[in-house]
Kinemage of the C-alpha trace (Angstrom):
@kinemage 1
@onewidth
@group {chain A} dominant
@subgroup {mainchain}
@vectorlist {calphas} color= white
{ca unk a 1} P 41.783 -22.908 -26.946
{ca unk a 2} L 44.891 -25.163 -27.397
{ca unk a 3} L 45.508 -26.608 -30.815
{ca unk a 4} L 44.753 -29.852 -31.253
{ca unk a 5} L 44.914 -31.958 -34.859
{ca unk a 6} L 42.181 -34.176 -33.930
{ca unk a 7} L 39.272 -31.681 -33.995
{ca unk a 8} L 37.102 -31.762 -36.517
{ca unk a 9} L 34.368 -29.838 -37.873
{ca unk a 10} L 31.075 -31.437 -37.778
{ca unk a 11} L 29.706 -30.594 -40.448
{ca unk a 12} L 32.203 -31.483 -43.293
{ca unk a 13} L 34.750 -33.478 -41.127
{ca unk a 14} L 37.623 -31.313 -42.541
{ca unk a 15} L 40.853 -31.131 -39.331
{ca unk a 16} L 40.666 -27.581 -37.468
{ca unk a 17} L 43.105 -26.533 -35.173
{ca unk a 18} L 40.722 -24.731 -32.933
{ca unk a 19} L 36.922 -24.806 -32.313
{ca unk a 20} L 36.556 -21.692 -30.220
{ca unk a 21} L 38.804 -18.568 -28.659
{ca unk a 22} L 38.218 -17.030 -25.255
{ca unk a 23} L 37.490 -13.772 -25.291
{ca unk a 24} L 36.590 -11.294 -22.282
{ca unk a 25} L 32.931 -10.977 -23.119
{ca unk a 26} L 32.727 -14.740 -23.355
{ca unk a 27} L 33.119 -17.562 -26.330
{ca unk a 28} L 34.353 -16.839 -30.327
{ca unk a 29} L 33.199 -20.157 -32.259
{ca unk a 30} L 35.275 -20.707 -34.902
{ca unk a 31} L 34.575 -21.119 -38.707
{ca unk a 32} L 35.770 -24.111 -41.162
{ca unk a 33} L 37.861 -22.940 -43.624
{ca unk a 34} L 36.661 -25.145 -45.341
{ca unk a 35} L 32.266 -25.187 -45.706
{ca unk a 36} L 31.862 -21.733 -44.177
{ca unk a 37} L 30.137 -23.266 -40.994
{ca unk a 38} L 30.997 -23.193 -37.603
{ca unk a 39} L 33.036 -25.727 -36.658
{ca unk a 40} L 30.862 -27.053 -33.445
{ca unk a 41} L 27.849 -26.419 -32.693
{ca unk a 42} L 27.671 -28.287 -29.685
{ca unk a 43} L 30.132 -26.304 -27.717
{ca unk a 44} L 27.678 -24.293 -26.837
{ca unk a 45} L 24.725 -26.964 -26.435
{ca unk a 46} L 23.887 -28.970 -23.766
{ca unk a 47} L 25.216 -32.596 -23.008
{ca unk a 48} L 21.401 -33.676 -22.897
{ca unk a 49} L 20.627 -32.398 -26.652
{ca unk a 50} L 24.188 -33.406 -27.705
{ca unk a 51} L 23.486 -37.161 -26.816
{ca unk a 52} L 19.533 -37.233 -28.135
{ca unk a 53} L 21.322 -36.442 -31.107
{ca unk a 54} L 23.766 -39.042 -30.782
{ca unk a 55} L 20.814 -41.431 -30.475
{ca unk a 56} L 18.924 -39.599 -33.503
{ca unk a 57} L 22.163 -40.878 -34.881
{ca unk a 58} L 23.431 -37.390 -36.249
{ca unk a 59} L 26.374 -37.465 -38.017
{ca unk a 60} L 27.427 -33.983 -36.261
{ca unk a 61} L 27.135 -35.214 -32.683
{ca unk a 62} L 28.946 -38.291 -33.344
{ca unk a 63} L 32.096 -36.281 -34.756
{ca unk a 64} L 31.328 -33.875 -31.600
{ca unk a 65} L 31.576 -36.815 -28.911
{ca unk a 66} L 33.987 -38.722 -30.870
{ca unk a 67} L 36.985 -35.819 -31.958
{ca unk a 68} L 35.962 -32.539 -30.284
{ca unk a 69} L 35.481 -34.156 -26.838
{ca unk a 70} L 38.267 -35.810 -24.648
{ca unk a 71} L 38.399 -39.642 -24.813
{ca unk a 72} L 37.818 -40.122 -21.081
{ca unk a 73} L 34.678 -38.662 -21.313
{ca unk a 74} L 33.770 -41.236 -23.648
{ca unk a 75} L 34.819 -43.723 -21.977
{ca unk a 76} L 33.237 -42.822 -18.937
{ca unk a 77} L 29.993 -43.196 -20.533
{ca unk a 78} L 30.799 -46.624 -22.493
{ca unk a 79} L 31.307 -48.152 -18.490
{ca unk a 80} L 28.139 -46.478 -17.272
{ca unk a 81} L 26.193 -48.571 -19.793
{ca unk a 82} L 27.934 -51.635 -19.379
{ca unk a 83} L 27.087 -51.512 -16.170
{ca unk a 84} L 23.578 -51.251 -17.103
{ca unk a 85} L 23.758 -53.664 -19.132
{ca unk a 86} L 25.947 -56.489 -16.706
{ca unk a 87} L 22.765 -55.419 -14.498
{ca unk a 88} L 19.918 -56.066 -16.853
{ca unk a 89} L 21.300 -59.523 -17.363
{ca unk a 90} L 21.631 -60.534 -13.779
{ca unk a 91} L 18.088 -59.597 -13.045
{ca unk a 92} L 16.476 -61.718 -16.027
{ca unk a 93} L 18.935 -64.535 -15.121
{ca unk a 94} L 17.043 -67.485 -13.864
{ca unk a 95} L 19.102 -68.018 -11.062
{ca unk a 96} L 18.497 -64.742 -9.307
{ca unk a 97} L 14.876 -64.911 -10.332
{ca unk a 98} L 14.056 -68.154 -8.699
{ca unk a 99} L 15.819 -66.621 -5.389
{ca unk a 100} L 14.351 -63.563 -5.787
{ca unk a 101} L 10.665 -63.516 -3.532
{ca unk a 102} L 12.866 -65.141 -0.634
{ca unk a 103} L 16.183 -64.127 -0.662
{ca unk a 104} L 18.531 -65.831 1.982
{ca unk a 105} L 22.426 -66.183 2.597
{ca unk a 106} L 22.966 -67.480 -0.738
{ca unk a 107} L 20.968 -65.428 -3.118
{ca unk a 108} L 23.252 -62.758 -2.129
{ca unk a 109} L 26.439 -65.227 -3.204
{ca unk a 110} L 24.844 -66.192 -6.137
{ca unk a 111} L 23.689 -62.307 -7.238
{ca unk a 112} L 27.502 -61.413 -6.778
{ca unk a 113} L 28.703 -64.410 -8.756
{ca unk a 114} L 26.183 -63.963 -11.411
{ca unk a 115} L 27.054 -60.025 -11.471
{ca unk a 116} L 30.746 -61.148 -12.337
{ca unk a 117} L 30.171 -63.809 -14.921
{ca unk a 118} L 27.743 -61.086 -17.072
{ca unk a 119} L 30.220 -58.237 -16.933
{ca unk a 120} L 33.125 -60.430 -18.359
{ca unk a 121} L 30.271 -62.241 -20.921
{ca unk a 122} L 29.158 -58.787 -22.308
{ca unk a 123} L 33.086 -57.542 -22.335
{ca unk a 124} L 33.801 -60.596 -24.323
{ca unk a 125} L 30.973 -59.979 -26.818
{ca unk a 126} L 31.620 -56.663 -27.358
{ca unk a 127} L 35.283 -57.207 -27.980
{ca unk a 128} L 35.165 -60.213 -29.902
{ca unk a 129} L 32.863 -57.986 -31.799
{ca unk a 130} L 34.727 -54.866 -32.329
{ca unk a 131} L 38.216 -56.289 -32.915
{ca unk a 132} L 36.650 -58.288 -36.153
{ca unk a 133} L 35.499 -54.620 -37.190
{ca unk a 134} L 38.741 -52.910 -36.431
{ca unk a 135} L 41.210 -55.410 -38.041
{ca unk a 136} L 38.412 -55.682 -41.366
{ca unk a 137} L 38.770 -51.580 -41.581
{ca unk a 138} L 42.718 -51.789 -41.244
{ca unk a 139} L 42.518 -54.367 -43.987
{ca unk a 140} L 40.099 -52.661 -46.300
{ca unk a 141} L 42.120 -49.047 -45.739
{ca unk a 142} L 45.711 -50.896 -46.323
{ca unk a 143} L 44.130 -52.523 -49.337
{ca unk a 144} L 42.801 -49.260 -50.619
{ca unk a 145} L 45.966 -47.050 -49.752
{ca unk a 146} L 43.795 -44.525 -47.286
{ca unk a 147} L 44.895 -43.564 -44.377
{ca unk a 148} L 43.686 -45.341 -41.072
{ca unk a 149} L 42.988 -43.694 -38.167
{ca unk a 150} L 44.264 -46.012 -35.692
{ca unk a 151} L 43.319 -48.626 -33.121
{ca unk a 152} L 42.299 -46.351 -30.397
{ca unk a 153} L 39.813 -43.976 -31.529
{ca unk a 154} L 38.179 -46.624 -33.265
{ca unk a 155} L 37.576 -48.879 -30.337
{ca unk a 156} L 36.898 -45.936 -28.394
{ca unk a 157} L 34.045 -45.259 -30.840
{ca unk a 158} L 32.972 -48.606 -31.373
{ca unk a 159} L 32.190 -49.189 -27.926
{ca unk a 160} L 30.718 -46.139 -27.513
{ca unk a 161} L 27.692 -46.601 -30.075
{ca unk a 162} L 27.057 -50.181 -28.606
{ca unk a 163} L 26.787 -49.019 -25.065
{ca unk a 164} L 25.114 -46.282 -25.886
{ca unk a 165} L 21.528 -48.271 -27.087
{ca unk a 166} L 21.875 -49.339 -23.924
{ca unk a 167} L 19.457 -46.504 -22.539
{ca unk a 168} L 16.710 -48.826 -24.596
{ca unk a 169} L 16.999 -51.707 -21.895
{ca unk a 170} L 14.573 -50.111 -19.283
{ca unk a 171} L 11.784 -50.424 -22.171
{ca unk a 172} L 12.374 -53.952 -22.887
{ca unk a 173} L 11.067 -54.458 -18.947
{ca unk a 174} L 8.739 -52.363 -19.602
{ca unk a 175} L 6.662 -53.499 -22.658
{ca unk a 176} L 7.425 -57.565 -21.715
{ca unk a 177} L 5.515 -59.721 -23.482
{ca unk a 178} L 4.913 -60.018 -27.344
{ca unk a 179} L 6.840 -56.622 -27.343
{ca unk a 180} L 9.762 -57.907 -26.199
{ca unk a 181} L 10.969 -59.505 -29.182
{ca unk a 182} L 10.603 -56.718 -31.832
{ca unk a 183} L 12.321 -54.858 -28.755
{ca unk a 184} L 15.244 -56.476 -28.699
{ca unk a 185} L 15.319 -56.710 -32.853
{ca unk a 186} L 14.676 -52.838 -32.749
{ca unk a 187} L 17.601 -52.316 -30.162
{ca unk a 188} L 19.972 -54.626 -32.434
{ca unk a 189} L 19.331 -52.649 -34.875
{ca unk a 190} L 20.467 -49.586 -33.607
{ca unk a 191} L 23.090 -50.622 -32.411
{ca unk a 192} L 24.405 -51.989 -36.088
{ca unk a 193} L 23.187 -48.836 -37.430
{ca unk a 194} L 24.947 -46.576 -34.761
{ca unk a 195} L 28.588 -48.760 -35.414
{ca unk a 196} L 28.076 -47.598 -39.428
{ca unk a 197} L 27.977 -44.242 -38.325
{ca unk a 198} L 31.364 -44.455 -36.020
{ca unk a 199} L 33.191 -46.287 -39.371
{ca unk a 200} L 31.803 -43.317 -41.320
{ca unk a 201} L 32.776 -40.913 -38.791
{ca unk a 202} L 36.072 -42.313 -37.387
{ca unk a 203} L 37.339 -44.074 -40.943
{ca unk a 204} L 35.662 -42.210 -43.453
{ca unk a 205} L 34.088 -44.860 -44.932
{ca unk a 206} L 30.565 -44.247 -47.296
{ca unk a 207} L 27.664 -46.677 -46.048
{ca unk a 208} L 28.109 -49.924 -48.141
{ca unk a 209} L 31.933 -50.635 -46.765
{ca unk a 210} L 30.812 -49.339 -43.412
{ca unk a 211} L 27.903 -51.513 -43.558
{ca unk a 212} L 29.737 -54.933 -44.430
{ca unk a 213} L 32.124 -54.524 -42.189
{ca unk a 214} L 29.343 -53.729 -39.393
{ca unk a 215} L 27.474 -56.883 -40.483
{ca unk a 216} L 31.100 -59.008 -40.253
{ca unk a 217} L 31.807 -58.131 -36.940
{ca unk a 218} L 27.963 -59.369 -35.832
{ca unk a 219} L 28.505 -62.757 -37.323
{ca unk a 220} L 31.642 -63.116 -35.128
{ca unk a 221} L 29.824 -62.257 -32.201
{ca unk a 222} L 27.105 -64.819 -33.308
{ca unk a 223} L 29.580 -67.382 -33.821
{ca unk a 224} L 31.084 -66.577 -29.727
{ca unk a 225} L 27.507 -66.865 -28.556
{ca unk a 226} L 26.922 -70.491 -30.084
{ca unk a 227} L 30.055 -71.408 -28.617
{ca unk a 228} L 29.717 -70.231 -25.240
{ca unk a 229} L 26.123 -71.735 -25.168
{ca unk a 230} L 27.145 -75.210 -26.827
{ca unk a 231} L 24.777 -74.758 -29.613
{ca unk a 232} L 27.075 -74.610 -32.400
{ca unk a 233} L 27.253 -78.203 -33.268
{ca unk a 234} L 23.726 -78.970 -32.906
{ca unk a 235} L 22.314 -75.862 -34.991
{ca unk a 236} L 24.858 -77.289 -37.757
{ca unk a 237} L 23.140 -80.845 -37.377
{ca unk a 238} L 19.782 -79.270 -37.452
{ca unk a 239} L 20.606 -77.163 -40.562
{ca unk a 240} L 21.997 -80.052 -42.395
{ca unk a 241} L 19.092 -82.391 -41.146
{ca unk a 242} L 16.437 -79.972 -42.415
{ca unk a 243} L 17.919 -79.890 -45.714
{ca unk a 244} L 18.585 -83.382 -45.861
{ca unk a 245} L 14.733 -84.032 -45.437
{ca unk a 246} L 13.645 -80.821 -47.987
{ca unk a 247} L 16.012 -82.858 -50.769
């Protein structure tokens, strides 16, 4: 196999320049130098068990998918689940729901137009979003002296573990209801918790940085969402009211 600095092993995260050789009788893993494993694993597995891994949140398959595999892949994947996503939205929206028993000439329109407006809101999220958490990890890594790995693998990454809790959305339509809530907490969750491991993975970082950083780039996102909505200034007034009358 072609060299290639960017592989890693998956195990110890230690730079290889190869992780297998071509042989007649078929595929030579190779073994890290460096904790006497073999390099990847995954190579050899398939894509189904390397991403229920990914959402098990091993630290292994996220150094497979995110240095051992090409980038379009990833990205590939990241725009599948946006997709899924933009689509989720339109179909709870309460425009396309009051159309939806008797759909005429404009409830076509309208599903198109509210099709568009989700993509670019859940682009706009997520960047907001990941931008906070890339320029807070070149920060942290300048003000530490370590080296950074870049812009592109770690929006790359960064997108990748938000779209990929997207495979959760089919069960929030599913269980409805009181569910739905503790759904949507659980899938939040994961998706914080799957952005600590790309820092970790892509940045090095051990789980308290990783973790603040992570919990940064939600509060921008928070603070888009009030603005977009127009609920900003009145969740200030209610905050300040409440404490005004607890004083």
């Amino acid at each position: 196999m072609s060299n290639n600095n960017n592989y890693r092993c998956i195990n110890c995260g230690t730079r290889v320049k190869d992780l297998f050789h071509k042989l007649s009788s078929g595929l030579l893993t190779c073994v890290c130098s460096n904790c006497n494993e073999v390099v990847d694993k995954y190579i050899e597995h398939d894509s189904v068990l390397i991403f229920l891994d990914a959402l098990l949140l091993k630290t292994q398959a996220f150094r497979h998918i995110l240095h051992n595999r090409s980038r379009k892949t990833v990205w590939k994947i990241t725009l599948t689940f946006l997709l899924i996503e933009t689509l989720a939205r339109v179909i709870n929206s309460s425009k396309v729901i009051s159309k939806w028993n008797n759909p005429d000439a404009e409830f076509y329109t309208i599903l198109v137009t509210e099709f568009l407006y989700m993509f670019v809101e859940v682009a706009l999220e997520q960047i907001t979003g990941v931008l906070v958490i890339v320029c807070l990890s070149k920060m942290y890594s300048d003000l530490m002296k370590i080296p950074h790995p870049g812009m592109k693998p770690l929006l790359t990454g960064l997108f990748f573990s938000y779209f990929l809790c997207n495979v959760f959305i089919p069960l929030v339509s599913l269980w409805g209801g009181n569910y739905r809530s503790w759904c949507c907490a659980l899938i939040q969750l994961f998706i914080h918790l799957s952005k600590i491991q790309v820092l970790r993975v892509i940045c090095n970082y051990g789980y308290f940085t990783a973790t603040v950083i992570t919990l940064m780039g939600y509060g921008s996102q928070l603070l888009l969402f009030y603005c977009r909505t127009g609920e900003l200034f009145r969740y200030y007034i209610h905050n300040i009211w409440q404490l005004c009358c607890y004083y």
